[in-house]
N, C-alpha and C positions, 0 to 999 in steps of 0.2 A: 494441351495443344496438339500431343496425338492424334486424338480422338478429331479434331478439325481437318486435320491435315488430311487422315482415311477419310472421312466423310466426302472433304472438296474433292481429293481424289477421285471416290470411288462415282462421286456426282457429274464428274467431269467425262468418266468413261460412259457411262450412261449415255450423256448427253450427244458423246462420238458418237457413240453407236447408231440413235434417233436422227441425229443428222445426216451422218453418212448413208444411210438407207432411204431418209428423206431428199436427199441428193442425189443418191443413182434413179430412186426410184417416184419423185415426184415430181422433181425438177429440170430432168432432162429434157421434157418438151417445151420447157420454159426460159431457158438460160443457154448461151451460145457453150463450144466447148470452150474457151476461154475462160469464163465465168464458172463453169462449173470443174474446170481443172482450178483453178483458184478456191472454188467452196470448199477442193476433195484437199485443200494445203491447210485450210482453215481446220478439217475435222479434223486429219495427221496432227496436227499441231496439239490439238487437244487432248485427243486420245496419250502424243508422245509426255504431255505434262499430267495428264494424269495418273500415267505411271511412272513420271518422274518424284511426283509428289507423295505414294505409295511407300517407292523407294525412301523417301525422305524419314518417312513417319518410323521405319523401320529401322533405320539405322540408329549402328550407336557411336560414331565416329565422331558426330559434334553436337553438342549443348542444345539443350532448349529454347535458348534464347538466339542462337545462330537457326536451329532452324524454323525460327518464328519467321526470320526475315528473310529464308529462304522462301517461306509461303506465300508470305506479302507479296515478294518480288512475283514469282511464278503466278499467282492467284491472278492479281492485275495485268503482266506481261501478256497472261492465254485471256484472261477477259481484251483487252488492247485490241492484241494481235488477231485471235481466231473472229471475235464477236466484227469487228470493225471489217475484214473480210467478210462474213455474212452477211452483215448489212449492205457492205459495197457492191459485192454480187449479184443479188436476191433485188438489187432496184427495181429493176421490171417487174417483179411479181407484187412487192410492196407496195409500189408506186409513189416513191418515194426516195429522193436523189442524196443518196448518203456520200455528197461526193467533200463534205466538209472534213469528214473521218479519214481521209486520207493520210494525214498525218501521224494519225492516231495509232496504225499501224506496223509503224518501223519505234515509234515509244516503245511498242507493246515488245519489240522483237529487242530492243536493247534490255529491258525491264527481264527478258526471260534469257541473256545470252549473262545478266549481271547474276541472277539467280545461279546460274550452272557456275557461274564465275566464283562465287561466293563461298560455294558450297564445297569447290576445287579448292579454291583458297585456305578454307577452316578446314578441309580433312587433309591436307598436305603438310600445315605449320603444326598441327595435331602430335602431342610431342608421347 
């Protein structure tokens, strides 16, 4: 489960980085600021669970099995939260109105606030 967790991690930073460079530097003629202060919350977001997850794989404070569901949560929270921001963003360039995923975005941000939650919870009652 380590070995997943480094890996999502380390794919997740990655994918900040491509975006976030894709977004100062490809998208700015194409997306109001608005949109593109909202792309640059989408990539922070990513980038901050990627090395939350990092974090995760490292520690030795709770179980294999606690931080299996830390992953799950974070994994889907930043795919939700960050991915559904890109799409909602990036309409005018896709052409293509991802205005159904609206919703999909604040799941994504309980799914990652439940993650930290989780994780706060198992290393506190940690005896």
């Amino acid at each position: 489960m380590n070995k997943k967790i480094v890996l999502t991690g380390l794919a997740f930073g990655i994918l900040a980085i491509i975006l976030g460079a894709f977004g100062t530097h490809g998208l700015k003629q194409f997306l109001s600021i608005e949109q593109l202060s909202s792309f640059e919350v989408g990539v922070k977001y990513l980038m901050f669970h990627a090395l939350f997850l990092l974090f995760v794989s490292n520690t030795n404070f709770v179980a294999e099995n606690e931080k299996k569901m830390v992953f799950y949560l974070t994994l889907f929270g930043t795919l939700f939260f960050s991915g559904s921001i890109f799409l909602l963003t990036t309409k005018n360039v896709i052409g293509i109105d991802f205005k159904f995923l609206g919703p999909v975005t604040p799941i994504g941000g309980l799914l990652l606030i439940a993650a930290w939650f989780w994780l706060f919870i198992k290393i506190l009652t940690k005896k």
